[in-house]
C-alpha positions, 0 to 999 in steps of 0.5 A: 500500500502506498505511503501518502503520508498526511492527507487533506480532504475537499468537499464541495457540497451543493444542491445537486451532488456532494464530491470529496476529493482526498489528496496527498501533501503535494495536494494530488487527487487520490481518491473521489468520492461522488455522494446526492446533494447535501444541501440541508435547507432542500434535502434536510439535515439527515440526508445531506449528513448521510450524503457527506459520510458517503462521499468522505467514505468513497474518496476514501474506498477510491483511493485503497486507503482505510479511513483515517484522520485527516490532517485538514478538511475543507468543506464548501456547502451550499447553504451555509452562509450564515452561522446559524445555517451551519450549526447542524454541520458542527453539530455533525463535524464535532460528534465524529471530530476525534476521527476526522480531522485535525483542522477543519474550515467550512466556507460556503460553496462560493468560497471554492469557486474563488480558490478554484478558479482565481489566481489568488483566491480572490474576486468575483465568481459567477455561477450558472446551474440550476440556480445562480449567484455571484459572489466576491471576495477581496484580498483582504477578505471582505465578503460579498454578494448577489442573488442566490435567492431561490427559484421562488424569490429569483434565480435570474440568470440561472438554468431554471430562469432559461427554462421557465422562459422558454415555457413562457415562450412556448405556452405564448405562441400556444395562444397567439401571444407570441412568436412562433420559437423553435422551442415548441418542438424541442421541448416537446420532444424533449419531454415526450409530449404530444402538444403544448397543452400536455405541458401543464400535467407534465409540470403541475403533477410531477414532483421536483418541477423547479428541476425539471424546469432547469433541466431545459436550459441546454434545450434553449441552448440547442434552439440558440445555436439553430439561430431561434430568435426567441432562444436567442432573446433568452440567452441574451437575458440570461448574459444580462442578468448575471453581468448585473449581479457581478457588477452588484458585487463589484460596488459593494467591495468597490473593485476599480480595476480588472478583476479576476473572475471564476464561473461555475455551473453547467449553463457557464461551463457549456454555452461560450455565448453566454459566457462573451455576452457575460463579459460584454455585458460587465464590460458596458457597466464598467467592469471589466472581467479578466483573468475569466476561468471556467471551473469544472470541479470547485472541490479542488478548491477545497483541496487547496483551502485544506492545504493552506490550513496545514501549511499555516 
């Protein structure tokens, strides 16, 4: 068996999936550990508890090494931005902190986007998945943000916002009310539905419809790419709605300058067209983007936030 001596450990817990990466001193990935989604305030405590000991136990299982004591662990979760948000977390990290680790930071998920995709672990980060947000940091560490209420209170600029947009779309031209879109066929096909009218069991009878409906958002890129004006027009918004939150945070921590920027989330990950529009948009509301990096995994984030903590 292979000596990695000291390990640290990164999680990155969200709404969809919770993964632990473990890594050696050098900070190289050994193991994964891929768990459901653990945000506390959607799943509830047991099961996002019951996704973090099932990821911290793959990466372990991944990487042929027996459980043992950390000597970091960084966790970034969705939902934690406040203290009292993360008493059910210390709550659980102090009941199995004898056998964890020996040093342990908890940021929020936005954190790890930032350490992850930023030279220095600072400046803002943009994400787009399901839902969206936008958050900062300084150098020196003050904290800030916009967005991230919610598919009920906002979710502007997010895949569930494309999705809900091109149902409006749709629905509209069902009627009259609007232009005919590419749209109407896609999803349709998309969804296995005989007509637009099919499409109100399909969302009002099914569970989990806030996901459902984001799941539309690379169906909106399809339409795009075919050159839908109504698609075109969503993307567009989409592009505008998230620059609007950058630049919210930009005046709150008072950037000037170039700022380094972080994206995350399947709609930046995938769609280059609303990454540009992003940029050009913050750049005609005077902020301008640079370096941009697109972040596939914010876990190596936590990695890194784990590795500092040893090192300090």
């Amino acid at each position: 068996m292979t000596d990695h001596g000291p390990l640290v450990m990164g999680i990155d817990g969200g709404g969809s999936k919770t993964l632990a990466l473990l890594a050696g001193a050098d900070g190289q990935v050994i193991g994964r550990g891929l768990a459901g989604p653990s945000n506390y305030q959607v799943e509830g405590i047991p099961a996002a508890r019951a996704a973090l000991r099932e990821a911290v136990s793959q990466a372990f299982h991944a990487a042929s090494v027996p459980v043992k004591k950390l000597a970091a662990l960084c966790l970034g979760m969705a939902g934690v931005s406040r203290p009292t948000d993360r008493q059910w977390l210390d709550d659980w990290l102090a009941a199995g902190r004898e056998g964890l680790a020996d040093r342990v930071e908890i940021v929020t998920d936005g954190a790890l986007l930032l350490w992850a995709g930023t030279p220095q672990g600072w400046g803002i980060g943009v994400v787009s998945g399901t839902g969206s947000i936008a958050m900062g940091s300084t150098q020196q560490g003050r904290w800030a943000r916009a967005g991230g209420w919610g598919p009920l209170l906002g979710d502007e600029g997010s895949a569930y916002a494309m999705g809900m947009a091109a149902l409006h779309a749709i629905t509209q031209a069902a009627d009259g009310r609007g232009p005919l879109t590419r749209l109407t066929s896609l999803v349709l096909e998309t969804w296995d539905l005989p007509e637009p009218a099919s499409l109100v069991g399909y969302i009002y009878q099914h569970g989990e419809s806030h996901r459902r409906i984001a799941s539309l958002g690379p169906v909106v890129s399809q339409a795009a790419t075919q050159a839908d004006e109504v698609a075109l027009g969503i993307q567009t918004q989409v592009s505008v709605d998230l620059a609007r939150m950058a630049v919210s945070v930009a005046h709150q921590l008072d950037f000037t300058s170039a700022v380094p920027c972080a994206l995350g989330g399947g709609v930046l990950i995938h769609n280059q067209a609303v990454v540009d529009g992003l940029i050009e948009a913050a750049r005609r509301d005077n902020l301008t983007l640079a370096p941009v990096e697109k972040v596939s995994e914010p876990a190596t984030g936590a990695v890194r936030l784990a590795l500092r903590a040893v090192r300090q």
